[in-house]
N, C-alpha and C positions, 0 to 999 in steps of 0.2 A: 612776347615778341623779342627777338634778338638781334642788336647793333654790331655788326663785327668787321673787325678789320679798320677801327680808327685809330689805331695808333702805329701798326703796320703796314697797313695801304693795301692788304691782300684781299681777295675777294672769297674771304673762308669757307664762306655756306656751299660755294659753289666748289670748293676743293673737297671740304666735307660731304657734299652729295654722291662726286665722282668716287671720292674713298667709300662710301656706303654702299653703291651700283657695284661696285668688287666684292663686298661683303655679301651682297643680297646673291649672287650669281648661284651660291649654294641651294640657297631657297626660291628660285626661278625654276631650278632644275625639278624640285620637288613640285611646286605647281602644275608644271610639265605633266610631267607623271600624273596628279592629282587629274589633271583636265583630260586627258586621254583615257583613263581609267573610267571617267564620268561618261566620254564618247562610246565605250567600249560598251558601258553599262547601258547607255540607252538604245546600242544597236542588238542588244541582245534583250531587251525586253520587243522593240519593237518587231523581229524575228520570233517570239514568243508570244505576240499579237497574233502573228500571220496564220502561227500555229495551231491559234487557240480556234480562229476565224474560220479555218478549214477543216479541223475538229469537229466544229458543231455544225456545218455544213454537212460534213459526212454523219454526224449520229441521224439528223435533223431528214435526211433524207435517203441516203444509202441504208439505214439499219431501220426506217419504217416500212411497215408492208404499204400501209397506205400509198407510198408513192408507186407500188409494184400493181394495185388494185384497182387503179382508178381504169374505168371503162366508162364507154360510149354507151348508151340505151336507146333501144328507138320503138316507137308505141308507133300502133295503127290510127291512134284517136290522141295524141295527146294534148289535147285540150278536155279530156273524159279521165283520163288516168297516166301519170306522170311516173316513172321509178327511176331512182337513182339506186347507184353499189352505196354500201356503209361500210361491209369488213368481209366481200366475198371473193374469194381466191379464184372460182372459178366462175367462168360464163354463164346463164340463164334465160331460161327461153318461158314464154305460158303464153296464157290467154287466162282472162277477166271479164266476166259480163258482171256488171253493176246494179243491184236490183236494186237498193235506197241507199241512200246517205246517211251517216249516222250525223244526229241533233242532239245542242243541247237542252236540257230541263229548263224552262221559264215559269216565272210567279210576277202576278199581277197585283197590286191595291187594290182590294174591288172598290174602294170609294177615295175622294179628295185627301192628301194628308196635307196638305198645306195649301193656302191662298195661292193664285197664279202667279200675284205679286210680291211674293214673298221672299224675301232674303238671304240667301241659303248661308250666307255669315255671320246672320244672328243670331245671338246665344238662344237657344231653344226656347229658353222659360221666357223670353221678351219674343214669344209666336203666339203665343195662347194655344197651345198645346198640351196635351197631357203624353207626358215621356214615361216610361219605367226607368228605373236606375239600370239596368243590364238585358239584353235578352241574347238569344243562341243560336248560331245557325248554322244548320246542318246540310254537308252536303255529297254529292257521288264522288268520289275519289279517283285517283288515277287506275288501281288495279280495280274498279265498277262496282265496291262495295261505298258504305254510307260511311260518313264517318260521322261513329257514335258518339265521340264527346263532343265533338263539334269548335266552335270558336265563339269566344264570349263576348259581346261588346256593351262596355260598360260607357255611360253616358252620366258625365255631372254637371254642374251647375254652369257652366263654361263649355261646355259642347253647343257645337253649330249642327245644323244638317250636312254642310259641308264638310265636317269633322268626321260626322258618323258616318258618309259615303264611302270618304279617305279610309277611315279605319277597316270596313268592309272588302272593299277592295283592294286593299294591301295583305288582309292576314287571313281571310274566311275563303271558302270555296267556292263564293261567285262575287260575279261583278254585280252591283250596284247601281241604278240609275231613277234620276229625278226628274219626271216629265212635265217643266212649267206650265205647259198647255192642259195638260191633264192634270195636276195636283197631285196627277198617282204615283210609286214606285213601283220598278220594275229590277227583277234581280234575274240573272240568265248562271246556270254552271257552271263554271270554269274547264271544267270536263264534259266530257258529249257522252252517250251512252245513256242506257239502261240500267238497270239495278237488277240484276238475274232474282230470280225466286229460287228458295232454297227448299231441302229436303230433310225434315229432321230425321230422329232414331227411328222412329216409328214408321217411316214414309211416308208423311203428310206433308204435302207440298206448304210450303210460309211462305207468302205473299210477301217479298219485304216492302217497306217503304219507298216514295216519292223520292225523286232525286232529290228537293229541294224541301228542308222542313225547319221553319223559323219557330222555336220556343221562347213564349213568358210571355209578360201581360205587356203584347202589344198591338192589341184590337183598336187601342183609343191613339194609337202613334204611327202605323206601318198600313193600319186596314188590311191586315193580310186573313182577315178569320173568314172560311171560306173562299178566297183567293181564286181569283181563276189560274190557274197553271195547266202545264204542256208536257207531258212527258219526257223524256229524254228516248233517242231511238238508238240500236247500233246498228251499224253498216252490218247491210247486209249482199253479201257477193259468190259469186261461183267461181272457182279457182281450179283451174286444170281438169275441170269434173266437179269438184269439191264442193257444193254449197255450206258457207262457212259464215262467220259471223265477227266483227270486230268493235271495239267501242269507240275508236276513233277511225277519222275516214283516210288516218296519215300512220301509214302501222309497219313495223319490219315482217318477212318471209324469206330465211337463207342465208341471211344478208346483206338486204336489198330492202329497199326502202319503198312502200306502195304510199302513194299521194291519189283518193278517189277524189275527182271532182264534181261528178255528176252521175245519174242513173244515166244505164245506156240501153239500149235496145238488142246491141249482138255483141258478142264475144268480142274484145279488144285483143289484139296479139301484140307481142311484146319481146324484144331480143336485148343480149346486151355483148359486147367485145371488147377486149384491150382499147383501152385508148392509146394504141402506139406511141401516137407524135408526146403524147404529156411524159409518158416513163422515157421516151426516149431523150426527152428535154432533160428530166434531170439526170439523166446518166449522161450526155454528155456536158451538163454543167459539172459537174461533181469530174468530169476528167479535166475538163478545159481547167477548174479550181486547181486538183494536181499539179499538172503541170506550168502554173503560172508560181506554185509554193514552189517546188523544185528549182525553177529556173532562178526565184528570187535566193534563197538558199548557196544554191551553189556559187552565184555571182559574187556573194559573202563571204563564202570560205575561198574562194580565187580571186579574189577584189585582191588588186597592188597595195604596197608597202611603203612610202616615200619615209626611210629611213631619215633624209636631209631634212623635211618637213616637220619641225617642231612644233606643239602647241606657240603659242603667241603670249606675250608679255604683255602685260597691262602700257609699257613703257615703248615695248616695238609698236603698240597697234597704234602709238601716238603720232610716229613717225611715217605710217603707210595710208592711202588713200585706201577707202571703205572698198572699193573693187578691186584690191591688192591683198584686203585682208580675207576676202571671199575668197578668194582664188587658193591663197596660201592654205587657208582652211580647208578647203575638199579636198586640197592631197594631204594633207596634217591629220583627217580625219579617214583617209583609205587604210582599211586592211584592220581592222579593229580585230572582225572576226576570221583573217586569213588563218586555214588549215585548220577553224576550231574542230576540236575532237569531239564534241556532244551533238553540232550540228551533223559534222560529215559522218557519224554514225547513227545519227535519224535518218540522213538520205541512203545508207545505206538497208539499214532496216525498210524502209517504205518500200523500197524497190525491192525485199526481196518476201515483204508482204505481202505483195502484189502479183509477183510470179510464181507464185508456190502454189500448187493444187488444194483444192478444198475436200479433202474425204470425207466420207459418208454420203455424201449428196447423189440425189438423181437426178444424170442430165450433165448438164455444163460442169465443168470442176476448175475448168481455167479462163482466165480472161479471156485466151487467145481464140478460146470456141465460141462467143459470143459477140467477135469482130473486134478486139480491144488489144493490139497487140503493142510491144516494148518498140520507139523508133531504132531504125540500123544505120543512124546516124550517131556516131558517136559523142559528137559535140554538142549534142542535145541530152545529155546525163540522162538517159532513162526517161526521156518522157513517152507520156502512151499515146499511140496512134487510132484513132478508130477509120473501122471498116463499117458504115453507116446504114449500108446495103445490108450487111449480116447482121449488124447489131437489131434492124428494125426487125427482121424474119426470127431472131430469139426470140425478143419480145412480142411478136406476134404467136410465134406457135405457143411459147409457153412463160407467160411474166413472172408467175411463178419460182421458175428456175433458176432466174436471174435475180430474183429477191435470195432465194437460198446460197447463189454464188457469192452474195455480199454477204447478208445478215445471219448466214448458219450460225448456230450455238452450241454446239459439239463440246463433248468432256474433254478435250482436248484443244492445246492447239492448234491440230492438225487438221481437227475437225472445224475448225472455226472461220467463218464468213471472211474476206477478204476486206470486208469494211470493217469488221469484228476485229482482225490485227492488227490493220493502220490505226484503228481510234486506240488501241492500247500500247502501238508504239508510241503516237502523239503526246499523251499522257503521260509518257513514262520521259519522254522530252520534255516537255515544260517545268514537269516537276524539276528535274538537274539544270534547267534553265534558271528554275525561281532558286533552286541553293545558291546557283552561283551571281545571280544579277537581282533577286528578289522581283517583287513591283512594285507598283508607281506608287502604293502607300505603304510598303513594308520599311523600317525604319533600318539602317544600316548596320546595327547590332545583327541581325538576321539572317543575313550572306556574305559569302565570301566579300566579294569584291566591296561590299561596303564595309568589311572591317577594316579592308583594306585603304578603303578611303578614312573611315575614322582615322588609321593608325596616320596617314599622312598630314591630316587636319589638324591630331595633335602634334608635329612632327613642327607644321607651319606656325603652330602656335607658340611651341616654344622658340623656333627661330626667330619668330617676328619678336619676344620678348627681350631676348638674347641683341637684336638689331637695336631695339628703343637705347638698351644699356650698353653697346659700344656708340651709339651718335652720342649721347650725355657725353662718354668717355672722351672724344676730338674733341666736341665743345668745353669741358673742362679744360681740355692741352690748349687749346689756341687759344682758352679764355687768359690761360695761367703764361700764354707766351706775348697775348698783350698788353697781358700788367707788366712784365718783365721789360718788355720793347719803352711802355709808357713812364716803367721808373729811369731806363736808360737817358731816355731823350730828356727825362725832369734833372737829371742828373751834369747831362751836357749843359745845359739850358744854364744851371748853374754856375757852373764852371766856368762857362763864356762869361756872364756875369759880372762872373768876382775878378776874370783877370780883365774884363773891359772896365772897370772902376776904376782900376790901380792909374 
């Protein structure tokens, strides 16, 4: 702490503050700078959000067929047989008569394995049971073969019955179940079907095995020897004509997906169509998305300048009421990104992604022929307008063409989908966006603008140092001009003294 100005009567700290507010004005300026650099950098990451947001918007849904495919299905019986599209580009039509459901393989206990009352959490050996240490169970697989090694479960000294269900029914090829009322278990396939018989070299037909086949010594633990069990069935259907056969009752044809839910008695018919309104959802979410980046974009490279509106001082904001320093700030912070040259050559590129024809293709080649044309208003930068009426009748005659008009893949440029150039101009934006502003966890060695800021941070650091050692340097003068002032007055003091003695 420092006492100053008792022998002068001056009020130093406050003379030396004022002299140091002149000193500091250099490194005010720099702060300046530093703090608009910092606004600059976060309206170009947050533009490089927007970018990134409409980006995967468009991979996400312009360059999937899925959003081009989805249709409408309609059954005669669908409470008998259900179909959904999976990955079919074009329409389909049949009929289905359902002769059986495919089932799966069950095994029964043929006798008690445990007391009614028994505690399926007690360790095994406190049941009075006899366990093997492992047995094996084998069962029909998904493509309707057996599978030969099967799945092993190993039981020790600390297995429960609940343990060995859990284990069954996590890793083997069926479910598992413990009927208190009965004592018995019961295991069902995981898979439905049959086990085909096969034909060796010779052509003798091989009976294969039961869908469901439990090995090892476990006649005294599972009671499965002899077992009653139920074959496994597959669906069996007529298709277009076709009597045909499947192992499950939920199977693809085309690209389309059959769900049987019951035998039926006559032929089921079945149609399927664009689902209009869903593609036309997302095409016109995917324009409305455009033109809302657009609009935010250019508002940024034409956003005003308040040249007068400097960042703010730690010392001005002392002096301004909190809704003066708001105010001062949103013009202090306009025009960061006015005229940038990476932006305004993204908007240019999108627009002219946009209206370039697509070769190769059959069909539509331009936005314009699928209702989707540039406004002829000029003040609106290129946004797109849609013709709603044309758009649904594209999509109606042919969704197809309209997936090709975006997502073509052509050796070329020239050949490439209109969502296929915008995503690679986007990309080619962010990238020169993150050289020049990095992101929100890139460290400031890594882009321009944050070297920039390094180089001012050191710039503050040395000035603030430089500040510490000119105040020492006034407190030293005014220290060395109160001693001066304080021998004078001891001097006087004297003097009076010796001639008021005389």
């Amino acid at each position: 702490m420092r006492i100053t100005g008792l022998a002068s009567g001056m009020d130093t700290d406050t003379m030396i503050k004022e002299l140091m507010n002149a000193q500091r004005i250099p490194l005010d300026k720099i702060m300046q700078k530093k703090q608009y650099m910092e606004w600059q950098r976060d309206d170009y990451r947050a533009a490089n959000k927007k970018l990134f947001d409409f980006r995967n918007l468009t991979s996400d849904t312009m360059l999937r067929q899925s959003t081009y495919i989805q249709k409408t299905v309609t059954s005669s019986a669908p409470d008998e047989i259900s179909v959904r599209n999976i990955s079919s580009t074009s329409d389909f039509t049949g009929k289905i008569n359902v002769k059986q459901l495919a089932e799966a393989a069950t095994m029964q206990s043929t006798n008690r394995v445990l007391a009614s009352d028994a505690d399926l959490t007690k360790k095994l050996k406190d049941l009075n049971v006899e366990v093997p240490s492992s047995f094996t169970i084998k069962a029909i697989k998904s493509d309707g073969t057996l599978d030969k090694d099967g799945y092993v479960v190993k039981i020790d000294e600390n297995s429960t019955m609940q343990s060995v269900l859990n284990d069954i029914n996590k890793n083997s090829g069926v479910n598992a179940f413990y009927d208190s009322f009965t004592g018995k278990m019961a295991f069902t396939a995981k898979n439905s079907g049959e086990i085909a018989n096969t034909v060796d070299a010779g052509g003798n037909i091989i009976t294969n095995p039961p869908e469901i086949v439990i090995e090892g010594d476990t006649n005294n633990f599972l009671k499965v020897s002899g077992a009653v069990a139920t074959e496994g069935k597959n669906a069996i259907f007529v298709y277009n004509g076709l009597e045909t056969q499947r192992q499950s009752n939920t199977f693809q044809i085309n690209g389309f997906e059959v769900s049987l839910k019951k035998a039926s008695e006559s032929d089921i018919t079945f149609s399927s169509a664009p689902d209009t309104d869903k593609i036309l959802e997302s095409v016109v979410k995917f324009v409305d998305e455009y033109n809302k980046l657009i609009e935010n974009l250019n508002g940024e490279i034409r956003e005003k300048k308040y040249r007068d509106f400097q960042p703010l001082s730690t010392e001005q904001k002392t002096d301004m009421k909190e809704k003066e320093i708001e105010l001062w700030e949103e013009k202090a912070k306009s025009g960061t990104l006015r005229n940038d040259s990476v932006i305004s050559s993204a908007l240019s590129q999108m627009r002219s992604a946009l209206n370039a024809a697509v070769g190769g293709v059959l069909g539509a080649d331009r936005l314009s022929e699928i209702g989707i044309t540039t406004s002829n208003n000029y003040m609106e930068n290129g946004k797109l307008v849609i013709d709603e009426t044309k758009l649904r009748k594209a999509i109606s005659d042919d969704p197809n063409q309209v997936y090709e008009l975006f997502a073509a893949d052509g050796p070329t440029d020239a050949d490439k989908g209109l969502a296929r150039r915008l995503v690679a101009t986007l990309d080619d934006t962010r990238k020169k966006v993150i050289e020049k502003a990095g992101t929100d966890t890139a460290v400031n060695t890594t882009f321009s603008l944050g070297r920039t800021l390094k180089g001012f941070e050191d710039q503050i650091s040395r000035f603030e140092d430089r500040l510490q050692l000119i105040e020492t340097r006034y407190y030293k003068q005014f220290s060395a001009m109160e001693s001066a002032i304080l021998r004078a007055n001891n001097q006087s003091s004297y003097l009076m003294n010796a001639f008021g003695g005389q």
